[in-house]
C-alpha positions as CSV (number, residue, x, y, z in Angstrom):
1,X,24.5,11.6,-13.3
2,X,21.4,12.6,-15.3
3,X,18.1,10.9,-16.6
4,X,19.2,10.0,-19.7
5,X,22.6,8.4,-18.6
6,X,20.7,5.4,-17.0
7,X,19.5,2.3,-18.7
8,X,16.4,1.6,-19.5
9,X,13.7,0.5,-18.1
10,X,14.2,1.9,-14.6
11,X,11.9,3.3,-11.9
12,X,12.2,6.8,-11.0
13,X,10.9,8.6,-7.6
14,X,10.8,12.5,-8.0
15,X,12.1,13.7,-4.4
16,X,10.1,17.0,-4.8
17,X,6.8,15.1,-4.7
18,X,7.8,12.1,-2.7
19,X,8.6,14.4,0.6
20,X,5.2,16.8,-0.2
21,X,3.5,13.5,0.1
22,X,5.0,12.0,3.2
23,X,4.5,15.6,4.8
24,X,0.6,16.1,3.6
25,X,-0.2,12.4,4.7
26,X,1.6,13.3,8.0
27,X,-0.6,16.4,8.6
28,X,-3.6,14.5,7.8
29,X,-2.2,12.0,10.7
30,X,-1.4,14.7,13.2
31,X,-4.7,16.7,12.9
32,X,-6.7,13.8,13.1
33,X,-5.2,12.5,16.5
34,X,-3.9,9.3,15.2
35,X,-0.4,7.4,15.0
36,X,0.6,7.0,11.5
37,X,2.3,3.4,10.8
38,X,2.6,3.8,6.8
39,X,2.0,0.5,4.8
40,X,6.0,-0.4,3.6
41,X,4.8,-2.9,0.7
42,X,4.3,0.2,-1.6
43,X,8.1,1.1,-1.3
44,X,9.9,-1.5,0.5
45,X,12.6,1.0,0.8
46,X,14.4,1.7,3.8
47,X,15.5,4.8,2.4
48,X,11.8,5.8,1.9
49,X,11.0,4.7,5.7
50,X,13.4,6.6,7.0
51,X,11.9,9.7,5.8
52,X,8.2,8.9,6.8
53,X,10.2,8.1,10.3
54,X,12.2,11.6,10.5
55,X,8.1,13.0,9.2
56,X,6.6,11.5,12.6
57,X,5.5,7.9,11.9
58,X,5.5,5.8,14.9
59,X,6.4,2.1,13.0
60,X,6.1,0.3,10.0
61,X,3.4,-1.6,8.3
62,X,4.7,-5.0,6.0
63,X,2.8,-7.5,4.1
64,X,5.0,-10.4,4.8
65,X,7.4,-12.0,7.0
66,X,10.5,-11.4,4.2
67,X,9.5,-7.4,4.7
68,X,9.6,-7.5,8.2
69,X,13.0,-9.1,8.6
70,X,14.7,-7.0,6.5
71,X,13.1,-3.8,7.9
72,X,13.9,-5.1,11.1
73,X,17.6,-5.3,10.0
74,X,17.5,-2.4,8.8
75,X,16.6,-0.6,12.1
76,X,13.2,-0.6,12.5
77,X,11.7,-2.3,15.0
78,X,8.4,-1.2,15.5
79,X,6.6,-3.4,13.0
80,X,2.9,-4.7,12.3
81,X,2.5,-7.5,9.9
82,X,-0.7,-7.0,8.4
83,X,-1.7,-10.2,7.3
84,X,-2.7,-13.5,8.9
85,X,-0.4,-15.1,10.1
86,X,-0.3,-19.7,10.0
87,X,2.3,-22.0,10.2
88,X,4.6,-23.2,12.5
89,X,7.3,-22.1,9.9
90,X,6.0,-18.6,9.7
91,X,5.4,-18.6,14.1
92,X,8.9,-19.7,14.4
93,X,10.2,-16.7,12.2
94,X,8.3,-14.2,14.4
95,X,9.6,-15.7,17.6
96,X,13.3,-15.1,16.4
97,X,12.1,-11.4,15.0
98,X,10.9,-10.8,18.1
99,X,13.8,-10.6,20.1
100,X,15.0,-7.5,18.4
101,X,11.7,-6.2,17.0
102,X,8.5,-5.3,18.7
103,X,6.0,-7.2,16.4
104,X,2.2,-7.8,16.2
105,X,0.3,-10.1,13.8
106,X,-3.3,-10.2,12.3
107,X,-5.2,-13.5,13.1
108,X,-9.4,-14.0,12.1
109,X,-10.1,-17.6,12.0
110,X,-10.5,-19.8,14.6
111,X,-7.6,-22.6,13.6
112,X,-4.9,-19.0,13.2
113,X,-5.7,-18.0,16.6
114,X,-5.2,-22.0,18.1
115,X,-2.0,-22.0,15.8
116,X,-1.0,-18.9,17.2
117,X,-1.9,-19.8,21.0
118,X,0.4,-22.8,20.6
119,X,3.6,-21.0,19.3
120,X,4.0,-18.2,22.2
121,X,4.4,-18.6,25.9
122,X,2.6,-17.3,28.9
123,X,5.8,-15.9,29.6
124,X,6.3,-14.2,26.5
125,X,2.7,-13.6,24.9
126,X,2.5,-12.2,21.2
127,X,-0.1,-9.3,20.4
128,X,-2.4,-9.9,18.2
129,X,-4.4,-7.8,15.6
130,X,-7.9,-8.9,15.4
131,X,-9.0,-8.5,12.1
132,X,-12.1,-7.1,10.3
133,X,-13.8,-7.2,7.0
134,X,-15.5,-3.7,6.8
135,X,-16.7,-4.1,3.4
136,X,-14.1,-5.3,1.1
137,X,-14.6,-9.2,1.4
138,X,-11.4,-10.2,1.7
139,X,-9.8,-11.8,5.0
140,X,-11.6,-10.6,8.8
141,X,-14.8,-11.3,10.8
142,X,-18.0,-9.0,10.1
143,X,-18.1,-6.6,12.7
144,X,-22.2,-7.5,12.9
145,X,-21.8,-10.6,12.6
146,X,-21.7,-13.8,15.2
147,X,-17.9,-14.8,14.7
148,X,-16.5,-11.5,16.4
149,X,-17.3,-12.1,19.8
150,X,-16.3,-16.0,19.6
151,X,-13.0,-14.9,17.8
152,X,-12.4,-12.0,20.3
153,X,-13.0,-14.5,23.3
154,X,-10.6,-17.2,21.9
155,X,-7.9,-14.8,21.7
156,X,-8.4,-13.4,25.4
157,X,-8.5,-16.6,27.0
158,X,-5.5,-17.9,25.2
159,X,-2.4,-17.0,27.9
160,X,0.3,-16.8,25.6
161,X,-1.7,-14.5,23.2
162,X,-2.8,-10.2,23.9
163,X,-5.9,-8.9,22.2
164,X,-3.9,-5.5,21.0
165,X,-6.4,-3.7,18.9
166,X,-8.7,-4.6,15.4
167,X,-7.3,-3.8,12.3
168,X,-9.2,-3.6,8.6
169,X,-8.3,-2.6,5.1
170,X,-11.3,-0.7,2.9
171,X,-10.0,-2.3,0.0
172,X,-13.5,-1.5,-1.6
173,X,-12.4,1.9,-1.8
174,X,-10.5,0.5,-5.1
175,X,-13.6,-0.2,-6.4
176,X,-14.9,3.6,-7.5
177,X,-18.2,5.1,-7.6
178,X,-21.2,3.1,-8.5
179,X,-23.8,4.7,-10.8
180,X,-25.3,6.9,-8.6
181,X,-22.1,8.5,-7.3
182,X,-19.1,10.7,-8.2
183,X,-15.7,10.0,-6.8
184,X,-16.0,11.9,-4.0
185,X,-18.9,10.9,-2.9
186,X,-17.9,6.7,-3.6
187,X,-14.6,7.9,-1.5
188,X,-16.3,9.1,1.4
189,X,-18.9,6.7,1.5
190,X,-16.4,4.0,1.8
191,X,-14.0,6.3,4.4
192,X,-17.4,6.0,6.7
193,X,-17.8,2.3,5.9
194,X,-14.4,1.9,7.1
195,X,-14.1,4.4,10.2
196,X,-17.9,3.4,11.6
197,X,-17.6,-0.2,10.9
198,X,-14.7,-1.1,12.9
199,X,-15.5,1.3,15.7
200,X,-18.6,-0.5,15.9
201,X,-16.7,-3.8,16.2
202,X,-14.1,-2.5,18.7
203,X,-17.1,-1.6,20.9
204,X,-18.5,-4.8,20.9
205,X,-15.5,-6.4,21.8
206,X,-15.4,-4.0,25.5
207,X,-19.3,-4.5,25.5
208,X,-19.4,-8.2,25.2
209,X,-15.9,-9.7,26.4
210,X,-13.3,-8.0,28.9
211,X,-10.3,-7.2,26.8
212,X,-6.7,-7.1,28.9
213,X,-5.9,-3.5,28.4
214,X,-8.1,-0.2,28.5
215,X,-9.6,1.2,25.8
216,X,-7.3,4.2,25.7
217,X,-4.5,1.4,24.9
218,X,-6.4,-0.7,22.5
219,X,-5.4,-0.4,19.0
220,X,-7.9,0.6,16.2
221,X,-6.0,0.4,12.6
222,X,-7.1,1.4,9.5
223,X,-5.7,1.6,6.2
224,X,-6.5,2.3,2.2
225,X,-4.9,5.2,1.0
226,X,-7.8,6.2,-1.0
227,X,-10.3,5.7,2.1
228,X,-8.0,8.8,3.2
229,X,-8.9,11.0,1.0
230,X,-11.5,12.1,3.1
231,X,-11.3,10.5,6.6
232,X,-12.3,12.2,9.5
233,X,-12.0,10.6,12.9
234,X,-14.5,10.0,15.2
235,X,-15.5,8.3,18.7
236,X,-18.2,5.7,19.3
237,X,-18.6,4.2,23.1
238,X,-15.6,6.0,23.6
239,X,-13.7,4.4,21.2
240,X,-11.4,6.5,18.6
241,X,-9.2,5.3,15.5
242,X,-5.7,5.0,17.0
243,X,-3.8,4.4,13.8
244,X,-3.8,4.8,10.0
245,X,-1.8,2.4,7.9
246,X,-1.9,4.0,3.8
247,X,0.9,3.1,1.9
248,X,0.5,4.2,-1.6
249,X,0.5,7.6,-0.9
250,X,4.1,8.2,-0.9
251,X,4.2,7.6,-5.0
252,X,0.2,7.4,-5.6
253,X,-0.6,5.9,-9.2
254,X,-2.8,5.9,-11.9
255,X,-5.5,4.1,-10.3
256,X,-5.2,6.8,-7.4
257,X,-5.5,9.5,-10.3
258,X,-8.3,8.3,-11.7
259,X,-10.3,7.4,-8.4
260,X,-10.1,11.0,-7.9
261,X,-7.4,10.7,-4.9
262,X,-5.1,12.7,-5.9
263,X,-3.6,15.1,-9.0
264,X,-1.8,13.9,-11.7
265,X,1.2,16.0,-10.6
266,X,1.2,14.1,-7.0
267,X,2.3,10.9,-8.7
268,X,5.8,10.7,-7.1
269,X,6.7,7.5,-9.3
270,X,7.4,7.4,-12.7
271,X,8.3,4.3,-15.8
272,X,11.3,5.6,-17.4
273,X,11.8,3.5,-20.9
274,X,12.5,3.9,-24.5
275,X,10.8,3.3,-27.7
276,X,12.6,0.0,-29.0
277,X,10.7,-0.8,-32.5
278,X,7.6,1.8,-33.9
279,X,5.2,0.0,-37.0
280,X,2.5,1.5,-39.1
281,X,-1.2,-0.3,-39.3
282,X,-2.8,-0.5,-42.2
283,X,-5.6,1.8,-40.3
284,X,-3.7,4.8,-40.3
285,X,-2.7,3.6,-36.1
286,X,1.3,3.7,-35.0
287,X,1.9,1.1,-33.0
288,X,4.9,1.9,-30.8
289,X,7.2,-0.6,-28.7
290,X,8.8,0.2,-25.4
291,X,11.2,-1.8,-23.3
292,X,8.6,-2.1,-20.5
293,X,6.2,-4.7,-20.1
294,X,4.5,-6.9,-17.5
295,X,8.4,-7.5,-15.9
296,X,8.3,-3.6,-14.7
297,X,4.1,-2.5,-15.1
298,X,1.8,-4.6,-13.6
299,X,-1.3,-5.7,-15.7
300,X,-3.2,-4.3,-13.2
301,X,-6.2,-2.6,-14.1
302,X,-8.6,-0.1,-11.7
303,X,-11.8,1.8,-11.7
304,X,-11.9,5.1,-14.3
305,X,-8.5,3.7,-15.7
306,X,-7.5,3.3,-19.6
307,X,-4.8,0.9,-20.6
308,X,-1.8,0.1,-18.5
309,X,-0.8,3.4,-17.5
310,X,-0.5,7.2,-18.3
311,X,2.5,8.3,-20.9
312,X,3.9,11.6,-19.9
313,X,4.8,14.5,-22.8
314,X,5.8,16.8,-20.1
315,X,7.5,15.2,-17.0
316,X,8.2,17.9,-15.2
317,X,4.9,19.6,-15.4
318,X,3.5,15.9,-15.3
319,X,1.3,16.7,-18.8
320,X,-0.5,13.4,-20.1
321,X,0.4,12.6,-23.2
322,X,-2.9,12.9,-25.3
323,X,-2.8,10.5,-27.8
324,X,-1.1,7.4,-26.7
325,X,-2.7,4.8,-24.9
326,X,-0.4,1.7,-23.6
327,X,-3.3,-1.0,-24.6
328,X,-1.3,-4.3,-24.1
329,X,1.7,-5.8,-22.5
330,X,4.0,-8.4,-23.2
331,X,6.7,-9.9,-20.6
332,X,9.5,-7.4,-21.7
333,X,7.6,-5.0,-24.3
334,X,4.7,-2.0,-23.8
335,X,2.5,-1.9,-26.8
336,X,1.3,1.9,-27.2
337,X,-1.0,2.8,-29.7
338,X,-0.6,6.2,-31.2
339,X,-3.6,7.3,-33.5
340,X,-2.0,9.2,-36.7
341,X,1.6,9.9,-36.6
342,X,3.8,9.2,-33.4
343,X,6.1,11.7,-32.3
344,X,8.0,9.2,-30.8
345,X,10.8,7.8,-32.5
346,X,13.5,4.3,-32.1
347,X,15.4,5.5,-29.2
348,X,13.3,8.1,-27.5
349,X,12.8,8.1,-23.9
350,X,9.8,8.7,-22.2
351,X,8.2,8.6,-18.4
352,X,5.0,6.6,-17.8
353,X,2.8,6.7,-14.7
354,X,2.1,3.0,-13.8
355,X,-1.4,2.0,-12.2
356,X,-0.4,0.1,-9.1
357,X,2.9,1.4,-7.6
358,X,3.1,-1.0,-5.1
359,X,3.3,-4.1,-7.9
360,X,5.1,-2.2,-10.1
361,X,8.3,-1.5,-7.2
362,X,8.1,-4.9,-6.0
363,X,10.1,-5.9,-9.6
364,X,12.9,-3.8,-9.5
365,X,15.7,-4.2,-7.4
366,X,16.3,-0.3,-7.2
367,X,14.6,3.0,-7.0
368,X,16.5,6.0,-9.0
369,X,15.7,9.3,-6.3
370,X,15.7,12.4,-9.1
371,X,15.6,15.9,-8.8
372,X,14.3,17.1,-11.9
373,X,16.9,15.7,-14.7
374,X,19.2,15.1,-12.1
375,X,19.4,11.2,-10.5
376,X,20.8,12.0,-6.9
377,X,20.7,8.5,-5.1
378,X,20.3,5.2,-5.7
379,X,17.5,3.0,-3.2
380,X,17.7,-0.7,-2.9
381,X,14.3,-2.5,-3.2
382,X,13.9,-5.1,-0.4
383,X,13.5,-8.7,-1.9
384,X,11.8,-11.8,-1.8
385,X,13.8,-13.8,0.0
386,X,14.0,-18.0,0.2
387,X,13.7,-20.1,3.3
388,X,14.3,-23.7,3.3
């Protein structure tokens, strides 16, 4: 089947760049020293696992419980949720997951490590993931700070629970160079940030408490696939990162473009969609309609990026269109404005890059795997599921 057999609006993956990406990200992994446990939530594709899996990574990251079910099901059982986990709802879940998975969880406050202490046995302890906020202000404990050590200790003491490692995501790394910076150097700066800050906090933790397991065995995570640009790892008290997490990096995105991550012609992920009603202004402006809008792009916006995306003229060589700019979304259209006269006709197809992949897949119930005009399999999308 080709391209243009397929309705519209679908999501494409270009198999060429998908696997060049999974094999440079691996690489990265290998010559660094460190397991690489991609982030699922990008692709939550099994198909797409399976290849990172068959590329050398030792397990699966997931944002939520629904992900790691369904991965589980699918066969893979080496899974770390990476999130905080609460609730005697979402405890029970892992308890049943775990008898055919091997699963850790993220905890950082003091009531989600109590909650966590009463679901689990002595028996039949769950590991943990202690985590860390290395900059981007999100979830964790500061690894300066006076909550670490408290949060570390309540974990340790706790019988049915294991301290396995620290985890943090440099989500600043999203947030671009400042004024005094170029990409590169907002990208490494943050990469530091990210590598230094939890080694710091992983050596506290052996310095100030007496962890379970030896430091060769304790888990240091980090994630953020632009924060991987340029990491380099290092050790600190004899402590080394164990473990990268990035998940965008299989598709990349706009936002990953225009951060300076990565070429244009990386972007593995593609819009496909067709112009569905084209209008002059009175300015002189074309305003052109496609039958893609919030439902398929997210309204996402990122540093250095313009509009809701990047229109392709040349696909294959992965040329920006120059003069159209997708300034607005509505649920089920993409507003593009085309300065002058539009090329672009009722009925054309076109390829857009969208700025957050990982928001963008989590819509569709199927990725279309294409070699060049070719479509050559079709990947379910794991779904939300509902639990009663």
């Amino acid at each position: 089947m080709l391209i243009d057999d397929l309705p519209t609006p679908a999501l494409l993956v270009d198999t060429t760049r998908l696997a060049a990406n999974i094999d440079r990200m691996q690489t990265k992994a290998d010559a660094q020293d460190v397991n690489l446990r991609p982030h699922a939530k990008t692709h939550k594709s099994p198909d797409i696992a399976t290849l990172q899996r068959e590329a050398g990574a030792v397990g699966l990251t997931v944002a939520t419980l629904d992900e790691a079910e369904q991965f589980a099901e699918a066969g893979f059982t080496d899974l770390t949720i990476a999130y905080p986990m609460v609730g005697a709802h979402a405890h029970e879940r892992i308890r049943a997951l775990r008898k055919h998975a091997s699963v850790r969880f993220c905890v950082d406050t003091e009531a989600g490590i109590a909650q966590a202490a009463r679901a689990y046995s002595a028996d039949n302890p769950a590991r943990v993931l202690l985590e860390i906020d290395t900059g981007h202000g999100r979830c964790g404990v500061k690894p300066d700070g006076d909550v670490l050590i408290p949060r570390a200790r309540q974990i340790i003491e706790a019988e049915s629970l294991r301290l396995a490692g620290v985890l943090t995501h440099a989500g600043q790394s999203y947030a671009g160079p400042d004024a005094s910076e170029t990409p590169e150097e907002a990208l490494r700066r943050v990469s530091h940030q990210e590598t230094h800050r939890i080694l710091e906090a992983a050596a506290r933790i052996y310095s100030e408490t007496s962890p379970p397991v030896a430091t060769a065995d304790f888990t240091v995570s980090i994630g953020s696939t632009p924060s991987m640009r340029y990491f380099e790892n290092t050790e600190h008290e004899g402590l080394r990162i164990t473990e990268i997490r990035p998940g965008n990096y299989v598709f990349y995105d706009a936002m990953q473009h225009t951060l300076g991550v990565c070429p244009l012609d990386h972007c593995a992920l593609t819009a496909y969609t067709q112009v569905v009603s084209r209008h002059r202004m009175p300015n002189g402006t074309e305003r052109v309609f496609v039958d893609a809008g919030k439902k398929v792009f997210t309204t996402d916006t990122g540093a250095r990026t313009s509009g809701f995306g990047i229109a392709l003229y040349n696909a294959a060589f992965m040329r920006e269109h120059p003069h159209v700019q997708i300034t607005n979304l509505s649920e089920e259209h993409g507003w593009m404005q085309v300065p002058g006269g539009a090329t672009m006709g009722v009925g054309d197809r076109l390829r857009i890059v969208p700025n957050h992949a990982c928001v963008t897949v989590a819509t569709q119930p199927v990725l279309y795997a294409v070699d060049r005009d070719e479509v050559v399999d079709t990947w379910p999308v794991l779904q939300r599921l509902r639990h009663t």
